[in-house]
C-alpha positions as a Markdown table, in Angstrom:
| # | Residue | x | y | z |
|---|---|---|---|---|
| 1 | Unk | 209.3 | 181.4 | 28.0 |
| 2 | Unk | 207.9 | 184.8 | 28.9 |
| 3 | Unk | 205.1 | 184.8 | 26.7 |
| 4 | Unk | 204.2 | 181.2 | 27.5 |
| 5 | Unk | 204.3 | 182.4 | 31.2 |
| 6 | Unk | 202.2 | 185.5 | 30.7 |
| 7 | Unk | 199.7 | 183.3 | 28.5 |
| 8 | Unk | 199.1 | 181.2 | 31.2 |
| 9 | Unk | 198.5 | 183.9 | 33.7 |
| 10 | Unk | 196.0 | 185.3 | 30.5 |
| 11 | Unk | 194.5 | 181.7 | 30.4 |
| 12 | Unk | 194.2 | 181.8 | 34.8 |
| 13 | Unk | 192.3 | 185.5 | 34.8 |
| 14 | Unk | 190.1 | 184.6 | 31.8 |
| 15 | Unk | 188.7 | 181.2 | 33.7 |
| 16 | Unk | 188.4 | 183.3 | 37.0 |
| 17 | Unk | 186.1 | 185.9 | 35.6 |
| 18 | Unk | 184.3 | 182.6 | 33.6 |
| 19 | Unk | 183.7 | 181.5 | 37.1 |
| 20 | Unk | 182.6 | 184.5 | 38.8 |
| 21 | Unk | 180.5 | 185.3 | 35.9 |
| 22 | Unk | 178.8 | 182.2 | 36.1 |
| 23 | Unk | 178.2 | 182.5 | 39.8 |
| 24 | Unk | 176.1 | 185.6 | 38.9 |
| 25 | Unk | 174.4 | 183.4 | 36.4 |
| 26 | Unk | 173.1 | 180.8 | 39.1 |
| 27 | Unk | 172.0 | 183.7 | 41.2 |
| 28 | Unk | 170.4 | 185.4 | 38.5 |
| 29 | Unk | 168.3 | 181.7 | 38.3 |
| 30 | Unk | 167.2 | 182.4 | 41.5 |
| 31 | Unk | 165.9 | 185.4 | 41.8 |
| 32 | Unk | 165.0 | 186.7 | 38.4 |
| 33 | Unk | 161.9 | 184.8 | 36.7 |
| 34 | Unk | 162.7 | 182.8 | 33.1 |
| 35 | Unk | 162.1 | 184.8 | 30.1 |
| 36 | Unk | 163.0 | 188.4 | 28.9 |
| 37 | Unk | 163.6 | 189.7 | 32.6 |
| 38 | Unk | 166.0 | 186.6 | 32.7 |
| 39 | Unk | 167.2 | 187.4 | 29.4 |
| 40 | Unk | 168.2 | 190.3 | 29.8 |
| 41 | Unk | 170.2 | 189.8 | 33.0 |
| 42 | Unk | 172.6 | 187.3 | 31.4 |
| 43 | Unk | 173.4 | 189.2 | 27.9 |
| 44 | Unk | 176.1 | 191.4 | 29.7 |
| 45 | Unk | 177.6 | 187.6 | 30.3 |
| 46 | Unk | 177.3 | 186.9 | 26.4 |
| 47 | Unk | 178.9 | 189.7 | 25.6 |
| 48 | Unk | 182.0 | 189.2 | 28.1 |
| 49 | Unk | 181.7 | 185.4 | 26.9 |
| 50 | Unk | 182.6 | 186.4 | 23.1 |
| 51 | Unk | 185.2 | 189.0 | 24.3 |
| 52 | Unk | 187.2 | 187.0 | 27.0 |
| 53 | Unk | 188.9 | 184.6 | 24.2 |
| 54 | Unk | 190.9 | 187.7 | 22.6 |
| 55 | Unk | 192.7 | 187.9 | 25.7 |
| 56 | Unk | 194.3 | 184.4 | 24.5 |
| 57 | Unk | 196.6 | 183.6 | 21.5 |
| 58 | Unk | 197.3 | 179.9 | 22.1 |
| 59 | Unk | 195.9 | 177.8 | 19.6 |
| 60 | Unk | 195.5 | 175.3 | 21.9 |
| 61 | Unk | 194.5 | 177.4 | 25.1 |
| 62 | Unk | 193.0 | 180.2 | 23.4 |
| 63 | Unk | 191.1 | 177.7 | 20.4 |
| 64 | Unk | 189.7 | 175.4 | 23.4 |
| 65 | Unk | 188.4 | 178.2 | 25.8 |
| 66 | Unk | 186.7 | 180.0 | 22.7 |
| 67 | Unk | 184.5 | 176.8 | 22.2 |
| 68 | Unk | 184.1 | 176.6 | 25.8 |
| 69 | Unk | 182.3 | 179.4 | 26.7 |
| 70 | Unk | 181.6 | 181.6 | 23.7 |
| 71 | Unk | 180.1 | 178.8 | 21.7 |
| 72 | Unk | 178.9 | 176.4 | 24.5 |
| 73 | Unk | 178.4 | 178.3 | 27.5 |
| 74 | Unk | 177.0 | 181.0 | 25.7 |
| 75 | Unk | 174.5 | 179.0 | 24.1 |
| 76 | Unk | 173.5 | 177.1 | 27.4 |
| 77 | Unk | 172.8 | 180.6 | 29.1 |
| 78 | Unk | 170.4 | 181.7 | 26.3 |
| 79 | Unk | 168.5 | 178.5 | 27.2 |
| 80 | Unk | 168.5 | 178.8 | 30.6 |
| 81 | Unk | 167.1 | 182.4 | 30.0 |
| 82 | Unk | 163.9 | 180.9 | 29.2 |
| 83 | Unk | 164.7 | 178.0 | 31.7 |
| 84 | Unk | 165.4 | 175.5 | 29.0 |
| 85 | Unk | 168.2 | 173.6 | 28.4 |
| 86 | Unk | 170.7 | 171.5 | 31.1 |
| 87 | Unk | 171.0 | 174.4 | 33.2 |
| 88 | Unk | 167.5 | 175.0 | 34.6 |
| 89 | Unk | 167.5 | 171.0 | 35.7 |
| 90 | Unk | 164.9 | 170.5 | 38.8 |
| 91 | Unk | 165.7 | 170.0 | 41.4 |
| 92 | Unk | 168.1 | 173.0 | 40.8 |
| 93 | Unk | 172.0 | 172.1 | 40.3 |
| 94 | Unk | 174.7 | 173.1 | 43.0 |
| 95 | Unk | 177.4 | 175.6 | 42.3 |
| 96 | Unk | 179.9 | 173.5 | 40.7 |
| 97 | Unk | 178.0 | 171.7 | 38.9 |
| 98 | Unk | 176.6 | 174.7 | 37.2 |
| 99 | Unk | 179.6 | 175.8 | 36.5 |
| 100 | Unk | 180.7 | 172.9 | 35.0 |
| 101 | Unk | 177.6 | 172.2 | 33.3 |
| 102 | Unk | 177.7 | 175.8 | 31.6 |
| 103 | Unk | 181.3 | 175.4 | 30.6 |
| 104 | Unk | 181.9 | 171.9 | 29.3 |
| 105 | Unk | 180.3 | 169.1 | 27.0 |
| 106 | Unk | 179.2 | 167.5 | 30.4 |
| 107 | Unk | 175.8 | 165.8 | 31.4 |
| 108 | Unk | 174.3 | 163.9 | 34.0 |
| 109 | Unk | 174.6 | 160.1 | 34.1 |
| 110 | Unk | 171.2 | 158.0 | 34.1 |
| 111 | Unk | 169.1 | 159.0 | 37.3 |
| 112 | Unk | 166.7 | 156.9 | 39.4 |
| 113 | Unk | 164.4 | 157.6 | 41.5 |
| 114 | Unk | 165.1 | 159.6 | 44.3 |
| 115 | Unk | 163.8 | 161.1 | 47.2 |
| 116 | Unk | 162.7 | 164.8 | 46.5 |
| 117 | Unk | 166.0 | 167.2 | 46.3 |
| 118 | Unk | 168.9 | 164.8 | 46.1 |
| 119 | Unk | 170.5 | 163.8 | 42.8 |
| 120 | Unk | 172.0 | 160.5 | 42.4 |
| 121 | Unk | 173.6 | 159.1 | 39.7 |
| 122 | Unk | 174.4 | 155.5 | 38.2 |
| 123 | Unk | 176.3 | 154.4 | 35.5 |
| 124 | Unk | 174.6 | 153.3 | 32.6 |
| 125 | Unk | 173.5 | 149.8 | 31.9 |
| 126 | Unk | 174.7 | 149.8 | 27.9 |
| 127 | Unk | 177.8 | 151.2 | 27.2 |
| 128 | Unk | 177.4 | 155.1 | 25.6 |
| 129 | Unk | 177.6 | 156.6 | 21.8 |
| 130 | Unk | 181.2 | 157.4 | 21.5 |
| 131 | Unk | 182.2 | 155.7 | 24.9 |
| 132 | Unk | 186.3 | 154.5 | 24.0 |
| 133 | Unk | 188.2 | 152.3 | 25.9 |
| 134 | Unk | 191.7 | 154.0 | 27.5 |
| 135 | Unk | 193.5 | 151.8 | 25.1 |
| 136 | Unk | 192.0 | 153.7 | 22.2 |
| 137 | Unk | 193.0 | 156.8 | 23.5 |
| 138 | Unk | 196.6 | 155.5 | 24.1 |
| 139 | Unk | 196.7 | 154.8 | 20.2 |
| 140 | Unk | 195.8 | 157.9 | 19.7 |
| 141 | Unk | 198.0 | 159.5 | 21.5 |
| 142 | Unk | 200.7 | 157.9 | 20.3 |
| 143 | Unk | 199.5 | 158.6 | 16.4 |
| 144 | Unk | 199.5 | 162.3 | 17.4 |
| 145 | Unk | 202.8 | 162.2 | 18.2 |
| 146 | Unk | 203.9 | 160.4 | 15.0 |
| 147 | Unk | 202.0 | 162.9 | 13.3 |
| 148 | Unk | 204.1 | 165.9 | 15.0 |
| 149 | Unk | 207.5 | 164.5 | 14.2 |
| 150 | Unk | 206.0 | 163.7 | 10.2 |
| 151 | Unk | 205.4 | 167.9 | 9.9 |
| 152 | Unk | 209.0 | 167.8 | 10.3 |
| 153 | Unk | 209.2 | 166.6 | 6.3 |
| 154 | Unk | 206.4 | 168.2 | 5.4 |
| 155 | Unk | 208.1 | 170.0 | 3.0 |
| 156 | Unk | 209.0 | 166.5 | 1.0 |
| 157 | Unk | 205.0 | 165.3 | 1.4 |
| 158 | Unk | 202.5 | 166.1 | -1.1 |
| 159 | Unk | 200.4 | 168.9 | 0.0 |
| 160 | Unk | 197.0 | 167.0 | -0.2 |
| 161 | Unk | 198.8 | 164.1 | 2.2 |
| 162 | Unk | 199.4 | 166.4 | 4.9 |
| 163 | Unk | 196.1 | 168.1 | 5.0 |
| 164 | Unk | 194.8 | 164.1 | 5.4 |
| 165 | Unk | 197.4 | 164.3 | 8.3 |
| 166 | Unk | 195.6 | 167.8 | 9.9 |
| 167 | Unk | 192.0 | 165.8 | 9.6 |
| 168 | Unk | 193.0 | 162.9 | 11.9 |
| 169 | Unk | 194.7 | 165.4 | 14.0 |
| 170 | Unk | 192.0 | 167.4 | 14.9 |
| 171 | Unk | 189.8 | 164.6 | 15.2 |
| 172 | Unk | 192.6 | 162.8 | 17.6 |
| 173 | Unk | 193.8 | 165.9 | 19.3 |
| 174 | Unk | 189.7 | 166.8 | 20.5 |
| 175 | Unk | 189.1 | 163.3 | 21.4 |
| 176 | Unk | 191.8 | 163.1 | 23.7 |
| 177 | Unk | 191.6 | 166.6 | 24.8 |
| 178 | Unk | 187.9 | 165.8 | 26.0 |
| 179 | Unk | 188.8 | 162.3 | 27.2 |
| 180 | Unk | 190.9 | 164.4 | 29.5 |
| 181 | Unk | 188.3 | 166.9 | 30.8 |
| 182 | Unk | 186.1 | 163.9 | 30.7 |
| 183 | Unk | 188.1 | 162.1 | 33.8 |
| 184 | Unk | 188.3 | 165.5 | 35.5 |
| 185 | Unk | 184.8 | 166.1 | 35.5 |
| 186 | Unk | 184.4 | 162.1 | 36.6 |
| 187 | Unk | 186.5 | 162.0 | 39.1 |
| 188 | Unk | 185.6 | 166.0 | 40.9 |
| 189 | Unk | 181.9 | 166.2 | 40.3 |
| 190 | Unk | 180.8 | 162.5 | 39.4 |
| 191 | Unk | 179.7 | 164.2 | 35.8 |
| 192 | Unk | 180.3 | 162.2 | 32.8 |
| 193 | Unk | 181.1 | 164.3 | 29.6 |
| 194 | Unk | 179.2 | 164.0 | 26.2 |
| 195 | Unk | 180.8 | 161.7 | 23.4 |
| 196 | Unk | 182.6 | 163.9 | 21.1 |
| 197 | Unk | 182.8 | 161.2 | 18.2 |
| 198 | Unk | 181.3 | 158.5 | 17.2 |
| 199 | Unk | 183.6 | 157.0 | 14.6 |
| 200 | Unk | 183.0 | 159.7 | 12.1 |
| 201 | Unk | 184.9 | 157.6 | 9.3 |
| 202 | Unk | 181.8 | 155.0 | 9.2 |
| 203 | Unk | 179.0 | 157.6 | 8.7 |
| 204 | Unk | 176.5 | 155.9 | 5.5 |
| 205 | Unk | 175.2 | 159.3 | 4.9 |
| 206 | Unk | 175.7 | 163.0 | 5.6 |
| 207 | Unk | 172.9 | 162.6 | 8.1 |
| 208 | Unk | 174.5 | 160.1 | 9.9 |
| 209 | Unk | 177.9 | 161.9 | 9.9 |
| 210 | Unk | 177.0 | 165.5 | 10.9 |
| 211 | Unk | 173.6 | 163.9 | 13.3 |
| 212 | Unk | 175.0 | 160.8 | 14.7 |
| 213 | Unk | 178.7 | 161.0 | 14.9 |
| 214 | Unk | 180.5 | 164.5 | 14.2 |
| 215 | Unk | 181.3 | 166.6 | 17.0 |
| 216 | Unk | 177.8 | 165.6 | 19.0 |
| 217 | Unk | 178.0 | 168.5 | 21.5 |
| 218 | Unk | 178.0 | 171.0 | 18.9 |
| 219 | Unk | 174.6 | 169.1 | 17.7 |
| 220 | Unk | 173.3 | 168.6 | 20.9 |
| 221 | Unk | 173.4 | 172.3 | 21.7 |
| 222 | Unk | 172.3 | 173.8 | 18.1 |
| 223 | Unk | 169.2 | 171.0 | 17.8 |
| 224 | Unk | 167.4 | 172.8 | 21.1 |
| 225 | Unk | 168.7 | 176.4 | 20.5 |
| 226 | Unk | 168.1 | 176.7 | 16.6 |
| 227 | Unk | 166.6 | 173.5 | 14.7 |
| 228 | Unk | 163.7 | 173.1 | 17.1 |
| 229 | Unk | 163.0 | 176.4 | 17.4 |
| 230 | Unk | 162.8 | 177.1 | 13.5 |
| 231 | Unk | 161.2 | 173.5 | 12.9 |
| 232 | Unk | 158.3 | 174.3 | 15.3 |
| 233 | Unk | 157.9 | 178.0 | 13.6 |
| 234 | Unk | 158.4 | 176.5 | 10.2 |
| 235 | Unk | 155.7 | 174.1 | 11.0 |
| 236 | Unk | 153.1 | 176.6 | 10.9 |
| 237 | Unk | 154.1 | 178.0 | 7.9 |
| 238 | Unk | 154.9 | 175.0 | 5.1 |
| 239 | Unk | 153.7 | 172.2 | 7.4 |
| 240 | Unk | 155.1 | 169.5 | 9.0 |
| 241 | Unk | 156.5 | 167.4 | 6.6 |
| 242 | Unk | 158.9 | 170.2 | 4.6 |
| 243 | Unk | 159.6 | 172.3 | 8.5 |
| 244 | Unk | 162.8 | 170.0 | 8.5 |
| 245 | Unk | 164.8 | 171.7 | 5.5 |
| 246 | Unk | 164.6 | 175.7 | 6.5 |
| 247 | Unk | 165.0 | 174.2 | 10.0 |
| 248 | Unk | 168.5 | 172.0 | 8.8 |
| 249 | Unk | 169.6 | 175.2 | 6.9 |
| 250 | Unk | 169.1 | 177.6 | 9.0 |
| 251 | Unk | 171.4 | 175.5 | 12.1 |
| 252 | Unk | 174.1 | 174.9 | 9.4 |
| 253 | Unk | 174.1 | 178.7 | 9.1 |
| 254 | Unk | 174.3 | 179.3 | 13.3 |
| 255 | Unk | 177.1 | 176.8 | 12.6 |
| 256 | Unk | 178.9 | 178.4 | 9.8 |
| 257 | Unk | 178.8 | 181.4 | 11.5 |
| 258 | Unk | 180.3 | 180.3 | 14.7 |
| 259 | Unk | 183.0 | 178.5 | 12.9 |
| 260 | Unk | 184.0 | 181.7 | 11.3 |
| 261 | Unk | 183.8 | 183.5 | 15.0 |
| 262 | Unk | 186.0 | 180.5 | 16.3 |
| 263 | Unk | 189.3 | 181.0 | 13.2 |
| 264 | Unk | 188.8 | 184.2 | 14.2 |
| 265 | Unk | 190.0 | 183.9 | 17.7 |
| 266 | Unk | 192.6 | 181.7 | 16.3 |
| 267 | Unk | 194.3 | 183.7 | 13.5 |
| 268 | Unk | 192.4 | 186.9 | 14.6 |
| 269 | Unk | 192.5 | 187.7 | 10.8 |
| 270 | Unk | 189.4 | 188.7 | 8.6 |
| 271 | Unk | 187.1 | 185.8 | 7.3 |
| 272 | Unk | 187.0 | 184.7 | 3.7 |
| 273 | Unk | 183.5 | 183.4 | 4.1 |
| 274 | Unk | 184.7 | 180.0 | 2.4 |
| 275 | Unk | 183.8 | 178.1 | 6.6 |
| 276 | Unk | 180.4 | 179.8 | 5.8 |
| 277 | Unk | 180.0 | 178.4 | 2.0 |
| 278 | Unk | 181.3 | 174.5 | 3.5 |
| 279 | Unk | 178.6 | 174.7 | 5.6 |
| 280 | Unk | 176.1 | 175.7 | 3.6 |
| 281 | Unk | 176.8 | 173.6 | 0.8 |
| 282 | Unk | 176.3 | 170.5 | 3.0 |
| 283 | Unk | 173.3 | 172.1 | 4.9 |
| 284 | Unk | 171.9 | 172.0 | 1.3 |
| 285 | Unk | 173.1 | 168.5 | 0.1 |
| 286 | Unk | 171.4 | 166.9 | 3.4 |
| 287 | Unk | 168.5 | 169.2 | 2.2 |
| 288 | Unk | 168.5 | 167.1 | -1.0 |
| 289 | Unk | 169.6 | 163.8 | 1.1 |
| 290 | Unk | 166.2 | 164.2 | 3.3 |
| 291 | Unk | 164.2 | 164.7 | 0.2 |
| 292 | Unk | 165.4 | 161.7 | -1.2 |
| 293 | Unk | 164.7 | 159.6 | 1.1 |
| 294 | Unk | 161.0 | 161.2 | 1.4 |
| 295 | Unk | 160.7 | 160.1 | -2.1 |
| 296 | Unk | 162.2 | 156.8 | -2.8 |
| 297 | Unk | 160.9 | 153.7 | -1.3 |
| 298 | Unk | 161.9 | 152.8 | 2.4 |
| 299 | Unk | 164.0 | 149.6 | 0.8 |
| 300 | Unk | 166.3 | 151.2 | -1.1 |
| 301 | Unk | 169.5 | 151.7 | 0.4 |
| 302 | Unk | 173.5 | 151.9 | -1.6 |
| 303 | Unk | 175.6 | 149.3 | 0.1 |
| 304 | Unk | 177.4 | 149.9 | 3.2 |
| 305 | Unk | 180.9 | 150.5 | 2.2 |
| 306 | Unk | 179.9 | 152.3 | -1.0 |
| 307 | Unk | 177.8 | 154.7 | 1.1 |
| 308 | Unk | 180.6 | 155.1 | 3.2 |
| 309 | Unk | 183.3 | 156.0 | 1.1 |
| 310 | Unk | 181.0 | 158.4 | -0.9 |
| 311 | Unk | 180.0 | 160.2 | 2.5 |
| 312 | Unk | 183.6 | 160.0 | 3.9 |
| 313 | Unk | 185.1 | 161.5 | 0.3 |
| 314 | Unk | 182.6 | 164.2 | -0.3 |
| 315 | Unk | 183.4 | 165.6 | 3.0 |
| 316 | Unk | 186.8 | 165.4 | 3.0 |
| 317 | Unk | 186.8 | 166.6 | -0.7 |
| 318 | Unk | 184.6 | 169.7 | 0.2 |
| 319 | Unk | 186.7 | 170.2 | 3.7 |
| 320 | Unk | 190.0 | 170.2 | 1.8 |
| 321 | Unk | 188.4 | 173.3 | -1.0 |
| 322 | Unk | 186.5 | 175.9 | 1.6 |
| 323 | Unk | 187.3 | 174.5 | 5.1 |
| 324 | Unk | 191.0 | 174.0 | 5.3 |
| 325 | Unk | 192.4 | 177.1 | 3.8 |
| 326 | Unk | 191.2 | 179.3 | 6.4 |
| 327 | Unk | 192.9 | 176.9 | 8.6 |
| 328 | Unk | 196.2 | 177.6 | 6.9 |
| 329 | Unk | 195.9 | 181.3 | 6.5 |
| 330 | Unk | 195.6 | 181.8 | 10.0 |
| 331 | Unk | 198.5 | 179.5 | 10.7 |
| 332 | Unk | 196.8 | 177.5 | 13.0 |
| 333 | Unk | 199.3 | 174.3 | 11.6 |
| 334 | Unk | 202.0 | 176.3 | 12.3 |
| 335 | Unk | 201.6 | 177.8 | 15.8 |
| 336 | Unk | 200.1 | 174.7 | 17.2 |
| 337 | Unk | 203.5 | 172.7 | 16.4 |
| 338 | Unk | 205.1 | 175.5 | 17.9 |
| 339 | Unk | 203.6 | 174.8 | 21.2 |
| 340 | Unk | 204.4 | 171.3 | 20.7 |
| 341 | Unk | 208.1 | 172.3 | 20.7 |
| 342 | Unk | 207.5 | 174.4 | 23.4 |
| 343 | Unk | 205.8 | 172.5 | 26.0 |
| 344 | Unk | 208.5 | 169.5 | 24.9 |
| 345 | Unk | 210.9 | 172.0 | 25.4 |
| 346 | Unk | 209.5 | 173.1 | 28.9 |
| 347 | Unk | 209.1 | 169.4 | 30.1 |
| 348 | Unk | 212.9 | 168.4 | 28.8 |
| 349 | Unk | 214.0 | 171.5 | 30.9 |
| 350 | Unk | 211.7 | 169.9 | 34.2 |
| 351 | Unk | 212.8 | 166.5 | 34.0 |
| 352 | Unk | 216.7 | 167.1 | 33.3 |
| 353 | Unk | 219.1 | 166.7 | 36.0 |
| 354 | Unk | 216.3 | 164.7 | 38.3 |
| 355 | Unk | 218.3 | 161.4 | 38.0 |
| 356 | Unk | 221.4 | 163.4 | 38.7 |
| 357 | Unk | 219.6 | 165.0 | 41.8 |
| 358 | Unk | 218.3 | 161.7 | 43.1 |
| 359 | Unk | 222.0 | 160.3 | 43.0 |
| 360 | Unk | 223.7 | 163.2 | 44.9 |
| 361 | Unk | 220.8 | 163.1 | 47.1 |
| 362 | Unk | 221.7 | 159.7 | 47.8 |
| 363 | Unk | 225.6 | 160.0 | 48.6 |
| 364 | Unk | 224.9 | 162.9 | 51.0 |
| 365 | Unk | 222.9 | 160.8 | 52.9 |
């Protein structure tokens, strides 16, 4: 109980100094001019950003505040150096919604016309990428905690069968976990957060799985920050039509890179390198899937549920051989279940006696 009590006061600090650190940030926007004056105002933040996370060993606390700022935030603050990305949005954001914008997978909803300085937004007409209803999230929830008491006889399941188990989990567990902040952000600062998934297990094609419907916050903030950037350079060099491949491997490398920074917070042991080699192995088979489809004609196209259980296999095949064991060997599996008994454990110990309470309560009275 201690420890989870001093993580928490870890996990309070850390989010503190994000916020004051970020208040700097939105002063910094308006009083130092975009580019390398900018720049060089907000690195000491960067730095802080990929140190404050190993003042957290919760895979759960410390794993989601590590994406938070030194992956997202981080990356949101380089663009706004040069006043790109969400955070240099005219007319300029408030406070909070800085803040929030910096730290979290959150965007504006649709925006109409308005009279000069005031933001106001609507929801949308269609219904969003990724949008789920509560009841999908329910199911979710409920599979997740199927999936817990399952670990319990993992020792009677074949290996492969429980690392099945850890892919849904993951996907569940972020889902939910951002469906969460999602309604936070909703309900405080009218934001709407960014679709996380979009049904990942009907993706035709690596493009459409790592583009279209795998974690879509990590490719909305590597397409302005690395593709574009290398495409547009890469245009000038081999022209337009091949900038796209150097462009898709070097982002799978800014991602490869960051995954490995993110285990390490998690197991804070030394990488292995097999994250890195995932990543560029698919960086190169989308490479070969691009050029493909450059070269064969516009009609031909593998049926959908062949195409989908090729695209769905070879990742899972490749995720299960270089992704996963890094997973284990920093015992992420096994501390996060720990923290499952732990917060059940802390919740039992709140609840118990509160009928008894209410019932002595009562005959007093």
């Amino acid at each position: 109980m201690e420890g989870t009590e001093s993580e928490m006061k870890n996990f309070a600090k850390v989010w503190l100094l994000v916020f004051i650190s970020l208040s700097y940030c939105y002063g910094i926007g308006k009083l130092v001019c975009r580019g390398i004056p900018r720049l060089l105002s907000v690195i000491p933040i960067v730095c802080l950003f990929l140190l404050l996370p190993l003042n957290l060993s919760s895979v759960h606390l410390g794993g989601t505040t590590a994406f938070f700022i030194a992956w997202l935030a981080n990356f949101k603050l380089l663009l706004f150096a040069f006043g790109k990305g969400p955070l240099s949005s005219h007319p300029s954001l408030s406070l909070g919604r800085f803040v929030a914008l910096a730290c979290f997978p959150i965007k504006f909803q649709q925006i109409k016309e308005t009279p000069p300085g005031k933001l106001h937004s609507i929801a949308p007409k269609k219904p969003k990428i990724g949008q789920k209803l509560p009841l999908n999230y329910a199911v979710k929830g409920l599979l997740l905690a199927l999936f817990v008491r399952v670990y319990d006889y993992r020792d009677h399941i074949h290996p492969t069968a429980i690392l099945v188990l850890y892919c849904f989990h993951i996907y569940f567990g972020l889902e939910i976990i951002l469906a969460m902040v999602a309604a936070l952000a909703r309900a405080l600062l009218g934001l709407e957060l960014e679709p996380q998934f979009d049904d990942p297990y009907l993706s035709t094609s690596l493009q459409d799985f790592w583009g279209r419907r795998w974690n879509l916050m990590v490719t909305g903030i590597l397409r302005p920050t690395v593709y574009e950037p290398v495409r547009n350079t890469c245009n000038r060099v081999v022209g337009r039509r091949w900038a796209a491949f150097p462009a898709v491997l070097v982002t799978f490398l800014a991602s490869a890179l960051m995954h490995e920074l993110m285990f390490y917070y998690l197991g804070r042991v030394r990488p292995t390198w097999e994250i890195t080699w995932f990543f560029l192995l698919h960086g190169v088979c989308l490479m070969v899937e691009i050029a493909l489809k450059k070269t064969l004609p516009g009609n031909f196209r593998l049926p959908r549920l062949i195409s989908r259980i090729l695209t769905t296999g070879f990742v899972m095949v490749t995720g299960f051989w270089l992704f996963f064991p890094q997973f284990l060997r920093c015992k992420a599996d096994v501390r996060g279940l720990e923290e499952y008994a732990a917060l059940g454990a802390f919740l039992k110990n709140a609840f118990r006696g509160l009928p008894l309470q209410r019932f002595n309560a009562s005959r007093t009275l």
